[in-house]
N, C-alpha and C positions, 0 to 999 in steps of 0.2 A: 530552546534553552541556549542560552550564550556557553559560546566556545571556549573552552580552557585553553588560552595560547601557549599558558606558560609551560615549561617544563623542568621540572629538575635534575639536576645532575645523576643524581643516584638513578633515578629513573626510566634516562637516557642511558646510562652505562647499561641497567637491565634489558632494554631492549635491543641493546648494541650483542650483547652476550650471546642474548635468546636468538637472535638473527642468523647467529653464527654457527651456535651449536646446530639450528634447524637447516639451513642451507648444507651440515655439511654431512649430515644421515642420511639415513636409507629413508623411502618412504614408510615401512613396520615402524619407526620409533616415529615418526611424525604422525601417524595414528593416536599416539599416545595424549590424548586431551589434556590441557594443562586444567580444563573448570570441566569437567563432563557435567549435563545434563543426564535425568532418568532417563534419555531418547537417544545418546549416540551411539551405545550399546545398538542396538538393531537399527539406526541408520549404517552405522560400518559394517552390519552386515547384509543388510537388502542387499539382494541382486538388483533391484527397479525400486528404488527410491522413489515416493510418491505415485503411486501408482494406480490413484484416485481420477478421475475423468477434471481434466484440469477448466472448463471451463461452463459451469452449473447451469449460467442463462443462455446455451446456444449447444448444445447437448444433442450426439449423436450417440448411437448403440456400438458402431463400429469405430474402432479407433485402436492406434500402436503405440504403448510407452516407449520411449528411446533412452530415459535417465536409466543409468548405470555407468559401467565402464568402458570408459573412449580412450584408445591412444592419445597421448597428450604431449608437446614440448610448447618448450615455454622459455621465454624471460628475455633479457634486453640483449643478448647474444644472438639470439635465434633470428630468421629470418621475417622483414617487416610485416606484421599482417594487416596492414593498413591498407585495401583497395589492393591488394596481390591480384595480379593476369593469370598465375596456375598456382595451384596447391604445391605444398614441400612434398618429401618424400618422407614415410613413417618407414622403409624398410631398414636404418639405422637405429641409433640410440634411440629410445623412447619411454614414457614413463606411464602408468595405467593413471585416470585422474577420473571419479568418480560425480558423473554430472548428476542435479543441477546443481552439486556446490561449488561455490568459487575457489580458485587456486589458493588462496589465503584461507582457508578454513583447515583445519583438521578432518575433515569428511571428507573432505575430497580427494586425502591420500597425499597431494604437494604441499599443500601447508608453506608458500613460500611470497612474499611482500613483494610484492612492485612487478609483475613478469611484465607488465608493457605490451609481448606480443606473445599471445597464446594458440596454438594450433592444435585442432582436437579429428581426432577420427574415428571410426567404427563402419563394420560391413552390419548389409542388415536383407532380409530378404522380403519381397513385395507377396503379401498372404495370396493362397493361387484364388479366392475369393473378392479379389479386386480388379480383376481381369478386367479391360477394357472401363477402369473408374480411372478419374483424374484422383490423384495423389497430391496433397498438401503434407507439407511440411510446417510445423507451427515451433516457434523459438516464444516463449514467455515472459521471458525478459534474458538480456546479454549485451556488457554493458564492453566500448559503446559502437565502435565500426565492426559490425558483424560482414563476413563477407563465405560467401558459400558456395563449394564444389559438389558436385554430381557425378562420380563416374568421368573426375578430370573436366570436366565443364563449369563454367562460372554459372550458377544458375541464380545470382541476385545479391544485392548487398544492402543493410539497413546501418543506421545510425543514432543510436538513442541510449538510454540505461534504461527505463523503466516500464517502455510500453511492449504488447506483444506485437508480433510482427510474422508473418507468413510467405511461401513460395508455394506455387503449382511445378512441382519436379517432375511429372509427367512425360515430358519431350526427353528427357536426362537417363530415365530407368530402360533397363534391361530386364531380360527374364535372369533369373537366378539372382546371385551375389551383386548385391547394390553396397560401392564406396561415398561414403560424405567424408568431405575436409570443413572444416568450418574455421573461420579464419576472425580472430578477435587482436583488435587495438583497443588498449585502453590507456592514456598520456597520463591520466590525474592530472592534469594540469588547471583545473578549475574554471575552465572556458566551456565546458559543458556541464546540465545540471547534473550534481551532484550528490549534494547534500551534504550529511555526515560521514561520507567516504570520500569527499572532495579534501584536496591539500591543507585546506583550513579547518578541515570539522579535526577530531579526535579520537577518533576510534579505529578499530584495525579495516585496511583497504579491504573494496570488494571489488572486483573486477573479474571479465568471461561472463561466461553461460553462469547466470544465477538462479533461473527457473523453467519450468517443465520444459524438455525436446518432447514432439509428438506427430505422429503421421496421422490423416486420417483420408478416409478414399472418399470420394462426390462425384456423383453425376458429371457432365459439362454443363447440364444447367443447375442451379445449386442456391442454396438462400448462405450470403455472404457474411453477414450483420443483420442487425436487429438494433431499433430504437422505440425506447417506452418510454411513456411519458402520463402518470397519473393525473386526471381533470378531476379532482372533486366536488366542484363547481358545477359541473355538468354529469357528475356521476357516469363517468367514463375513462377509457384507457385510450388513451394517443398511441398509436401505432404505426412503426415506417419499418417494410422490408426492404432493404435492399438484394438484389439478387443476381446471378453472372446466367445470363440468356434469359432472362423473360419470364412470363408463365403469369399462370392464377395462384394469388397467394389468399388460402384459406388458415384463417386464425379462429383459436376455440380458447375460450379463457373455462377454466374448470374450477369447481370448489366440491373438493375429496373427489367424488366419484361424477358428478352431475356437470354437465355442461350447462354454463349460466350467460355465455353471450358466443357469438358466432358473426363473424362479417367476410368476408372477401375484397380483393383489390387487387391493385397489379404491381408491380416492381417500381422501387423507390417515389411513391405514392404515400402522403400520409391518409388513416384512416381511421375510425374509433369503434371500440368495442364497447358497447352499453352495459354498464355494470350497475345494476339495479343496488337500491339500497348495499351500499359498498361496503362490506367487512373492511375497517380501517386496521393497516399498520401503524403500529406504537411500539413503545420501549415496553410499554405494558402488555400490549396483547397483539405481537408482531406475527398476525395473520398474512398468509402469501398464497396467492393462487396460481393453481399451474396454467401455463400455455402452450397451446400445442401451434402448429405452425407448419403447415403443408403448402409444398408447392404444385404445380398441374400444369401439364403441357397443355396445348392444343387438342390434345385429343382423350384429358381427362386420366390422364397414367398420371401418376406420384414419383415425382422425379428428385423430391427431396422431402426428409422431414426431421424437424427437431422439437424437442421441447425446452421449454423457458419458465419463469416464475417473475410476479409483480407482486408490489405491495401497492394497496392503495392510501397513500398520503399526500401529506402537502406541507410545506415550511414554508413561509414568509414571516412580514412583522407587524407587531396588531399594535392597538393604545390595551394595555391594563392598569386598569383606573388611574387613565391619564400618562401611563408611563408606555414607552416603546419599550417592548419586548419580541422575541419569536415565539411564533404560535405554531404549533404543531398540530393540524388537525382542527385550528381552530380554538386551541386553546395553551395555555401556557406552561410549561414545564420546565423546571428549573433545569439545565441543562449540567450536573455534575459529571465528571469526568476525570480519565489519567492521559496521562500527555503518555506514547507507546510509541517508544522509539524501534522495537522491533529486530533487535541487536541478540543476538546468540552468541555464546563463548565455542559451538562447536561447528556453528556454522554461518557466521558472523552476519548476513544480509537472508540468508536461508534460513527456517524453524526446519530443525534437524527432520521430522516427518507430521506428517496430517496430524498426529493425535497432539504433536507439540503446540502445531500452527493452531488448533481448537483451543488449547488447554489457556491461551491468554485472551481470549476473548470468555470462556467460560469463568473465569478467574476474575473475571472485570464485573461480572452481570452478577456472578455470585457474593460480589464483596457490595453490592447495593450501589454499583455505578450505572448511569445508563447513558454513557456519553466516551468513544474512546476518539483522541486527537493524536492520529496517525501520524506522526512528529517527520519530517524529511526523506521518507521515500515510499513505496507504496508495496502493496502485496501482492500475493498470487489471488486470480479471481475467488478462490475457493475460500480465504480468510473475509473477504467481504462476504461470501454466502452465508458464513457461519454467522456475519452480525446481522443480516438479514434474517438468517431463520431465529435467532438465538433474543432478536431484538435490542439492540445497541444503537446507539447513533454514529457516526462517524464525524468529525472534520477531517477532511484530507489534504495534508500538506501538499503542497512543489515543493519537489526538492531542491535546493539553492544553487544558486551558479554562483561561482565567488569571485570571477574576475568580469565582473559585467561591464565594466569601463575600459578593457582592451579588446583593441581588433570589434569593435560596438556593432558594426554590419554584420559581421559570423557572428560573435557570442551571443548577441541581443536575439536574432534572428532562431539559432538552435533553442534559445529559452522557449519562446513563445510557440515554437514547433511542438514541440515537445509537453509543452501544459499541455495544447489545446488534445493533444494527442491521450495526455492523462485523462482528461474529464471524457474523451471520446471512450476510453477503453473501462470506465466505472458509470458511466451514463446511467445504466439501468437497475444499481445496485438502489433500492429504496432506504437503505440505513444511510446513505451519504447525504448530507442535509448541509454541509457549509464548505464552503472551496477557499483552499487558506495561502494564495499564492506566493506569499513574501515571508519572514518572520524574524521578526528585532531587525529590521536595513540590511541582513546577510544577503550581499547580491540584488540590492534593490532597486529598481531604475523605473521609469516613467510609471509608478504605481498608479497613480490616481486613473491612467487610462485602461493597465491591464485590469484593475478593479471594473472597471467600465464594460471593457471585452467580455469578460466573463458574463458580467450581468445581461448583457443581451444574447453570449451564446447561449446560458444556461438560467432564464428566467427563473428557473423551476425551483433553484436553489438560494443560499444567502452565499454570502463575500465577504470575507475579512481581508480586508487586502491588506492588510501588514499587521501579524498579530504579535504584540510586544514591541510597538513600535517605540516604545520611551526607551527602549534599548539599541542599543547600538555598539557595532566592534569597532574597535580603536584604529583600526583600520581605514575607514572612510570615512565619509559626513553622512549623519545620519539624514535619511530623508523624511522620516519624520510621521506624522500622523497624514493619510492622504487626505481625509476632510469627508470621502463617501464611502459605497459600499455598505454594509448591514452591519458592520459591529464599528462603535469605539472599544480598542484591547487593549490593554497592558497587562505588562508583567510583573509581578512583585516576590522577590525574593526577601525574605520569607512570607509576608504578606499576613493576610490578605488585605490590610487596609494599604491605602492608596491607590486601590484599585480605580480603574475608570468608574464614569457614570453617565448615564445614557445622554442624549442631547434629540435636537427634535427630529432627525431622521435616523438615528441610529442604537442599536440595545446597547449594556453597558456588558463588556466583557472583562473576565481574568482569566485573561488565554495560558498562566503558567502561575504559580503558586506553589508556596512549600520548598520542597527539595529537603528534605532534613533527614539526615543521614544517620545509619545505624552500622556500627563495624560486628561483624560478624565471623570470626575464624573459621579456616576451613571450607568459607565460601565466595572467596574475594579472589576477581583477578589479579595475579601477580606482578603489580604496582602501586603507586602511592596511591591511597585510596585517598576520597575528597568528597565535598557535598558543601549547600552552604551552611548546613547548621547540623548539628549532632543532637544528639541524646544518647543517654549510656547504658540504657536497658529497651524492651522490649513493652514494657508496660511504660516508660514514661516518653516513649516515642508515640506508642498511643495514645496516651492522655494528652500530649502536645496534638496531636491530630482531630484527636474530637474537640477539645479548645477551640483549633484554627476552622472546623464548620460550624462549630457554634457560631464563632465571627462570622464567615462566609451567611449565613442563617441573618445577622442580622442587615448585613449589604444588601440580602439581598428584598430583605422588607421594605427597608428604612430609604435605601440609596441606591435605587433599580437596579442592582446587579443581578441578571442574568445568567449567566455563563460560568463557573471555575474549573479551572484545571489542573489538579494536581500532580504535580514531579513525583515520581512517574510511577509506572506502573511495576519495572524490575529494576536490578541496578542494571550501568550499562559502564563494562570497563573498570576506567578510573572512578566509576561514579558510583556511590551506596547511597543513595536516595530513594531507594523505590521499595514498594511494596514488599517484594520478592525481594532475594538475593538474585544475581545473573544466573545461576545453574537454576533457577526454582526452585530449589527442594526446601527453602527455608522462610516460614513467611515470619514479616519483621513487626509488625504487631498482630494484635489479638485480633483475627478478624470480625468475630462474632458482634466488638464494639463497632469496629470501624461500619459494618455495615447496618448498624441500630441507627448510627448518627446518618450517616449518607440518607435512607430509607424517612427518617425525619426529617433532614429538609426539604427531599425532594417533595414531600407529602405536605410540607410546611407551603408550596411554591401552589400547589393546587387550589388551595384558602382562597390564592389572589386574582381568581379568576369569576370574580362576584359583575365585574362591568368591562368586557373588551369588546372592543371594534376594531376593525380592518382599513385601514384609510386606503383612497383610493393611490396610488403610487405611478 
């Protein structure tokens, strides 16, 4: 969605106010949500926020939540946490801050804009049941120079926003009281991806620890990762363990209770599991089978084991009767959707807990969508589980970098780190079916080739390499439509005609559509609210909605349009265009309609699947 640069006066004084009062209270009134959600209520009071096994396809039995309350200072006073040699001291001034949310949230107890440098601590103690295990420490996301103490020792430092990232603290522990320092820089300066919490997006900063801390104990030899990769072609599962020392890796693929395929192999080794007549994943009947995954020394002991889940599918792009489309399975489905920018009033980059994180992917499946376009930044593993189990598709944005033409060796360089690190850390998720690395020119640079990169990292999926490309910010030269990749997209406010249309190698997309906006009292952030179009009830916001899939319905007959996306799925801020209000408690039209017409085209899109073929590519 294009950036609101502007700002108005009135606006600006508001949040000049609100800065003021909030910097100069106690943490109690900064608790005080200005939009609560039904969830912050028992967010602000977990002791272990999120306290669910944070990561579904690589699942151990043993494992330590760390989210809660850490010692915290913070802000552009405090000492650099940029690549620090030794931790600060917390036996001074210090403030409680409530991880994984960000210091800018209300949950997290600071509630304060811009700290720049954040320093978090907590004593924790090693269960006497890990005696002689190596110890990992896993961070889920922490945005963006993380750097990490032990018991006064540097034990490792990462760089990123969005990916997770891990230490073996083992050499660092003692018996009894174990200290962590954890040490966060974040500039905002738009030279790292960001997205819509970069200097140029609009929405309130997210910076620090923004998802799950967690220990868990392993062997020294131990399975590290896991890559899967569905062959429906050959009716089988591509499988690669990688692992730390060696061993015999045995893999068992299950359906309910019955083991249905079994192989062995050895460390980072690809190898296939035979999955006879394949129960297919779909939006329709999004079947997932378990996997089990043991390792074996030399002499046949079990030195590690987890389980996993696959779906078996496939996305590419077919002729239907004559037109380029994606085929899913081998067959074509009209791909509707809401653009889910993922944005919280109480926990601004965080869904205040698991039943929030579910409640918008159920929300999306329930209103007759089967397509959600994860808009500028990414989630914790467990919201892609839920669209895996729940059956949704995914596009999954990058999140933008906005200054991609300064300092082009560093910023260029952390982008393409950092994707390739995204598609690495969602690889095995079966709902993600399109990699959306650019959107409207925001930060956009040698496309045509990162479009290309992707495609040969990740054959398995499709590429929008610049989705909304007929848009562009005032800011730079748009770069334009790259020419490859799997979609031609555009945007169309309010749409949907003008929408792209297919061409000989590529389907026709409407990566963004609608936006039309409904003010709602009582449920608005406290600012100018905005959208591109209004309506002034509830029923004729919906009547305008099933209108615009009617159109969308005939694109997508008449004029091979594939793809839509409609703005969006809640409001977000400044913004009253979405389904929901920001808090959720209030939905903006009738759903019962919107999902009669959704449900009709998608059903509409199955008709067209009388004559397709697969070219060869």
């Amino acid at each position: 969605m294009k950036v609101i640069l502007f700002r108005y006066k009135s606006q600006i004084l508001q949040f000049f106010i609100l800065f003021l009062i909030i910097s100069s209270t106690s943490v109690s009134f900064a608790q005080k949500a200005l939009l609560p959600t039904q969830w912050t209520k028992s967010a602000l009071e977990a002791s272990v926020p999120f306290a669910e096994y944070p990561r579904p396809q690589l699942e151990r039995k043993d494992w330590k939540c760390l989210n809660g309350e850490w010692d915290y200072r913070g802000g552009k006073d405090i000492a650099s946490a940029y690549e620090p040699l030794t931790p600060i001291s917390f036996d001074g001034k210090k403030e409680v801050i409530k991880v994984p949310y960000c210091p800018e949230s209300v949950l997290s107890g600071i509630q304060r804009k811009q700290e720049i440098n954040m320093w978090y601590h907590r004593n924790f103690e090693v269960p006497a049941d890990w005696a002689n295990k190596q110890v990992i420490l896993h961070f889920d996301a922490a945005a963006h120079h993380t750097t990490l103490f032990v018991n006064g020792h540097k034990a490792g430092a990462h760089a990123g926003n969005y990916d997770a990232f891990s230490f073996n603290i083992t050499p660092y522990l003692k018996k009894g009281n174990n200290s962590l320092v954890v040490a966060v820089q974040d500039l905002n300066d738009g030279k790292v991806p960001s997205g819509k919490s970069g200097p140029r997006g609009d929405y309130t900063f997210c910076s620090g620890i923004w998802q799950t801390v967690w220990l868990e104990p392993v062997n020294k030899t131990y399975i590290k990762n896991i890559r899967l990769l569905p062959d429906l072609a050959n009716s089988r599962l591509k499988v690669l363990v990688n692992t730390e020392g060696g061993g015999k890796v045995i893999a068992e693929a299950i359906d309910g209770k019955k083991v249905v395929a079994r192989s062995e192999s050895v460390n980072a080794t690809y190898f296939y599991l035979p999955i006879k007549t394949p129960k297919l994943w779909s939006p329709d009947e999004p079947f997932l089978y378990d996997l089990n995954i043991t390792l074996e020394d030399a002499h046949g002991s079990v030195t590690d084991k987890v389980t996993s889940y696959f779906g078996m599918r496939d996305i590419k792009l077919g002729k239907v009767n004559g037109i380029i489309r994606p085929l899913i399975n081998g067959k074509f489905i009209m791909q509707l959707g809401l653009l889910d920018q993922g944005y919280w009033p109480d926990g601004i980059l965080t869904a205040p807990t698991e039943e929030a994180l579910k409640f918008d992917v159920e929300f999306t499946k329930k209103a007759g969508y089967n397509l959600i376009r994860k808009h500028m930044k990414t989630e914790p593993q467990r919201f892609y589980y839920w669209a895996d189990k729940l059956g949704l598709l995914v596009w999954q944005d990058m999140p933008a970098i906005w200054y991609q033409n300064e300092d082009t060796t560093k910023t260029r360089t952390e982008y393409r780190k950092e994707l390739k690190l995204l598609i690495d850390d969602h690889y095995n998720s079966p709902s993600i079916i399109t990699w959306v690395p650019f959107n409207e020119n925001w930060g956009a640079f040698d496309v045509k080739n990162i479009t290309n990169w992707i495609k040969k990292y990740d054959p398995s999926r499709l590429v929008n390499g610049n989705s909304g490309f007929n848009n562009n910010p005032p800011y730079q030269k748009a770069y334009g439509d790259p020419g490859n990749g799997d979609y031609v997209d555009t945007h169309i406010y309010v749409g949907p005609y003008g929408a792209s249309q297919p061409d000989e190698h590529r389907a026709a997309s409407l990566g963004e559509f609608g936006g039309v906006g409904l003010f709602v009292r009582g449920h608005m952030w406290p600012v100018e609210n905005n959208a591109y179009d209004y309506e002034a009830t509830k029923t004729s916001l919906t009547d305008r909605y099933v209108f615009l899939l009617d159109e969308v319905e005939q694109l997508m007959k008449y004029k091979g349009l594939s793809v839509a996306v409609y703005t969006q799925t809640t409001d977000v801020e400044h913004e009253v265009n979405g389904l929901l209000t920001y808090d959720r408690l209030y939905e903006k039209m009738e759903m019962n309609r919107v999902r009669a017409v959704n449900e009709a085209v998608i059903k509409e899109s199955y008709k067209l699947n009388s004559d397709v073929s697969i070219p060869d590519r």
